[in-house]
N, C-alpha and C positions, 0 to 999 in steps of 0.2 A: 782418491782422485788426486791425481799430479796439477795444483795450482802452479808450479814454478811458470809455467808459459803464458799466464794471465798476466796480464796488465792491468793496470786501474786506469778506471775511464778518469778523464781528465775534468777538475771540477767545471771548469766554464762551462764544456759540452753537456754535462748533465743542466747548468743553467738555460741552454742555449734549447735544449729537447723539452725543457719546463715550459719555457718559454713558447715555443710553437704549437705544446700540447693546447685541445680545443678546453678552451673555459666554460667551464660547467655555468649554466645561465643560475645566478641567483635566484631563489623565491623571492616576488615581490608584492609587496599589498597592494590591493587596490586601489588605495590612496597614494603610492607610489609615484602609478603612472601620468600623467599629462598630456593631453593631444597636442601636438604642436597646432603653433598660435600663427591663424592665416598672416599673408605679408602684408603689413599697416600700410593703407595710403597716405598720400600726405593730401595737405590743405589745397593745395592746385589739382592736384587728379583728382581729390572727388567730387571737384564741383567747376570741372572743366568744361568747357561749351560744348557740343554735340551738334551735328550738321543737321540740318530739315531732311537733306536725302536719305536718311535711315527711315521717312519717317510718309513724308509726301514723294510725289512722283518727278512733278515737275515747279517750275516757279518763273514767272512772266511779268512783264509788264506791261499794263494796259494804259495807250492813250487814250486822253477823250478829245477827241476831234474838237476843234476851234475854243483849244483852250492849252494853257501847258501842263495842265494837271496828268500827273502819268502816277497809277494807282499798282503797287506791288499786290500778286495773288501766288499763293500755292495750292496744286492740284492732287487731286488723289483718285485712282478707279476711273474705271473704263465703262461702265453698266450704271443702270440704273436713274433714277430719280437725282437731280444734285443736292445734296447738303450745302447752301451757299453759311458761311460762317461767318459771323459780325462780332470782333473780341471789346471789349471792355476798355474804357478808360484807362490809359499807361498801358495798356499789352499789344501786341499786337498778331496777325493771322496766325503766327505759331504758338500760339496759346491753344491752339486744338491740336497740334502733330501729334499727339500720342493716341490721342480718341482718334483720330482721322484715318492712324494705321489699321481699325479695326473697321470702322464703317467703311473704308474700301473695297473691304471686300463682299461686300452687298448693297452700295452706292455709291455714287460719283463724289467728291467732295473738291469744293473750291473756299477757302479762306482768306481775304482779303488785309489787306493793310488801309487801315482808315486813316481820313485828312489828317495828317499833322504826328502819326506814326508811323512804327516800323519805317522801311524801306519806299512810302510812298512819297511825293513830290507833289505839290502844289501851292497854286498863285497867296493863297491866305493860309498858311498853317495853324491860325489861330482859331478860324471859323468854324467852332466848332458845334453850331447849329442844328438843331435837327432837322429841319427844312434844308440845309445844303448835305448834312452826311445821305439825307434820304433820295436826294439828286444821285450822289454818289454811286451811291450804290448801284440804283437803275440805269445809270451810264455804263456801268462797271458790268451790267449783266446784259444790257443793250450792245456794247462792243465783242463780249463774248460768244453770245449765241444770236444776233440779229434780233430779227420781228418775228421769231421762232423758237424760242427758249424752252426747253425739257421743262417738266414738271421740278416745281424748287419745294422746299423745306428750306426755309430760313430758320436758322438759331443765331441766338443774338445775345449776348452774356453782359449783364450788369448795364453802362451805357448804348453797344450794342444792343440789348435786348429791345431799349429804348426805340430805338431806329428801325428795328424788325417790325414792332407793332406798330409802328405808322404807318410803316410802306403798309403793310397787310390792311391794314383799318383805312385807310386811302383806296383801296383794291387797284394799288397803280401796278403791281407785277399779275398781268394777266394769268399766266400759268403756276404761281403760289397754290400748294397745295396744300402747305402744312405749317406749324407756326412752334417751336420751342423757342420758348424763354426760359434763362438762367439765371434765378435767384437775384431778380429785380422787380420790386413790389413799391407801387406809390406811396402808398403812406409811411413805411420804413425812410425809404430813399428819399424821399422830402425831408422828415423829421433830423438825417443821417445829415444834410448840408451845409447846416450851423457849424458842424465840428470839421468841417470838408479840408477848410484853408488850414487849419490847425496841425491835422493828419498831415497832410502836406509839408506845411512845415519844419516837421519835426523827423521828416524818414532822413536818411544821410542822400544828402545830394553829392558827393565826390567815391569815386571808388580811384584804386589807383592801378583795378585789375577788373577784368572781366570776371576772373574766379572768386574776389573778394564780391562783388554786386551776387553771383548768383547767390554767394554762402551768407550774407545778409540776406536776402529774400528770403530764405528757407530756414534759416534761425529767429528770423525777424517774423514769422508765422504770415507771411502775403502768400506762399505756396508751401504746399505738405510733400508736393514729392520731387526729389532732387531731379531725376530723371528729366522730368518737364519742365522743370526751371534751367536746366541747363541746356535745353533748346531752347526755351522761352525770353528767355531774361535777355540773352545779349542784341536781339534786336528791339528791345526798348532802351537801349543807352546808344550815344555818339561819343567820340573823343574829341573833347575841347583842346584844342592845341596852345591857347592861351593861359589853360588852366594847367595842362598834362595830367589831364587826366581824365575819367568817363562819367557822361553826365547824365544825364535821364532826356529820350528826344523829345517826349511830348511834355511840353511846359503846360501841363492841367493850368497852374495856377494861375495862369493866364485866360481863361475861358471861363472865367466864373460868371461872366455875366449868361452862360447860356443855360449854367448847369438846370435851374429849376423847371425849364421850358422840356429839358429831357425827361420829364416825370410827371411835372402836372396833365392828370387828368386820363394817364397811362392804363388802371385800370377799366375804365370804362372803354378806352378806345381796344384794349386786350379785348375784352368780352364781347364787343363788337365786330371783330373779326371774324370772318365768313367761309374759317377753313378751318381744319380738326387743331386745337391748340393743348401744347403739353407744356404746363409750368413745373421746372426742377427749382428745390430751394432746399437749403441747406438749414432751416430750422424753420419749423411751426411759426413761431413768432412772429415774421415778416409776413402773413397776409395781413392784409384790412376788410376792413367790412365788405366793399364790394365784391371783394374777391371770393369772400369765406360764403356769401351768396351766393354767388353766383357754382362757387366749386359745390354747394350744398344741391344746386337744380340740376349739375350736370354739366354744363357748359364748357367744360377743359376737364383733361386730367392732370391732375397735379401728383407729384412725388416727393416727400422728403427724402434726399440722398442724407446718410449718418457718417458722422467720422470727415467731415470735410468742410474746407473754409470756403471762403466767397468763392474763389475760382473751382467752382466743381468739375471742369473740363480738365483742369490739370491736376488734381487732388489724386481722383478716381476716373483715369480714362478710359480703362475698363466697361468699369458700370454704366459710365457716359455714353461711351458708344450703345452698349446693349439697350441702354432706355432709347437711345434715337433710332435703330435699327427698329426696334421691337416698337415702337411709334407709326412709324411708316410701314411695317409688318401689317399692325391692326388696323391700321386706316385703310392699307391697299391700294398706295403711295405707288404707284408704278413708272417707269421712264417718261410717258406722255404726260400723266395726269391720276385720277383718282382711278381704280380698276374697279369696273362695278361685274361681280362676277353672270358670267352667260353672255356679255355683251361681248361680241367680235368686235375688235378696233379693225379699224383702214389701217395695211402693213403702211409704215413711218421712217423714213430712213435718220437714224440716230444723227443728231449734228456733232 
């Protein structure tokens, strides 16, 4: 064979054909590989504030005629019976937005902002009485639905819960059909107010962000789930412009003269209540005698929720909602009233 015609390939070019050739995939261990590592948030996106409209429908303000008190409410659901909502000491009506999203869609729900929180306004924000919050309230449900109001389900959490069983134990809301309480028992909650002013004083009163207040909350163990705290939390602070910075709006510390009048004598007037009652508690330990009686004849049903702190509406809004749907389920909690099954109602035109 005649090589004189051949040429040599040139070295680069053979580098260059090396180079292009496809790379044979190494074997590699199983210890090898590594999933890529999702993308880290940082300290302000994960505990950024979230709007109520993801959450509720709408949000109003209600005056009450021959007075200046104007009471903030958020709404949820077009059907059914109203879940009226009464939040707890330092929280305010968006302490339900998460449980609220679920019972919408098998009841009405309205959640309020109580004297001297959230977004409401009034002449004494310090009165924080339970004789004036229980005014309140019936104002609050008088201006909404008239001298005609749907079938309610009050739920009342901690000092709301307070408020719930009075009105109820009063029989002042005529169409009250059902009663949950949230993990508020007298004899705990008496024995808890010695240490009241102390707890108080000792939470951080200055944030210099909304972000920082909610990621104290939820590291500080006052709420288990970021989600709800980060609806939650920013309408219990204002910005002091004197201070630059955010403060907490309900000054508790300030109301200590009413705090014991919210508890004494709670269980008896709970058990006296004349409508199907559901006590959620977050641990055994908090009944007292009366109650552990009374829950022994029948009188309520009671449920330990597991895995959650004081605020079980925002811990587990899930389960929240299911215990309150499934409450008004078994009772037979209907848009007017109590459903008593066979009985035709007179057609009712929904307010």
């Amino acid at each position: 064979m005649d090589t004189s015609n051949l040429t040599s390939l040139p070295e680069d070019t053979l580098e260059d054909n090396e180079q292009r050739a496809p790379q044979q995939p190494r074997p590699l261990s199983a210890f090898d590989s590594r999933p890529d590592r999702p993308p880290t948030q940082t300290s302000s996106q994960k505990y950024s504030a979230l709007d109520w409209k993801g959450f509720f429908d709408q949000e109003e303000d209600i005056r009450i005629p021959d007075s200046d008190d104007v009471f903030h409410v958020y709404t949820a659901g077009t059907e059914g019976p109203v879940v009226f909502c009464l939040h707890g000491g330092g929280y305010s009506g968006l302490s339900f937005a998460l449980s609220a999203s679920k019972i919408k869609e098998k009841a009405r729900v309205v959640a309020m902002d109580l004297r001297g929180h959230g977004k409401s306004t009034t002449e004494n924000e310090n009165d924080l009485s339970v004789e004036t919050m229980c005014n309140d309230v019936l104002a609050v449900v008088k201006a909404i639905y008239g001298d005609s109001p749907p079938a309610i389900v009050l739920v009342g959490h901690s000092m709301g819960g307070s408020v719930a069983v009075h009105i109820a134990a009063k029989r002042a809301l005529s169409s009250l059909a059902g009663l949950v309480v949230v993990d508020v028992v007298e004899g705990t909650a008496l024995a808890s107010l010695i240490h009241m002013q102390k707890i108080l004083s000792s939470r951080v009163h200055h944030f210099s962000s909304i972000e920082k207040a909610i990621e104290w909350s939820v590291r500080g163990g006052s709420l288990r789930n970021i989600e709800s705290a980060r609806v939650s939390v920013p309408t219990t602070l204002k910005y002091d412009d004197s201070k630059k910075c955010y403060i907490y709006r309900a000054r508790l510390e300030e109301t200590e003269q009413y705090w014991k009048s919210w508890y004494e004598g709670l269980s008896e007037k709970f058990l006296s209540c004349p409508v199907p009652k559901l006590l959620l508690l977050a641990g055994t330990d908090r009944l007292d005698r009366a109650l552990t009686i009374g829950q022994m004849q029948g009188k309520f049903q009671m449920v330990v929720v597991r895995h959650t702190g004081h605020a079980i509406q925002e811990d587990v809004p899930d389960e929240f909602a299911t215990l309150v749907t499934n409450f008004i389920s078994r009772n037979r909690i209907g848009p007017r009233g109590v459903e008593i099954p066979g009985l035709r109602r007179p057609s009712q035109t929904n307010p």
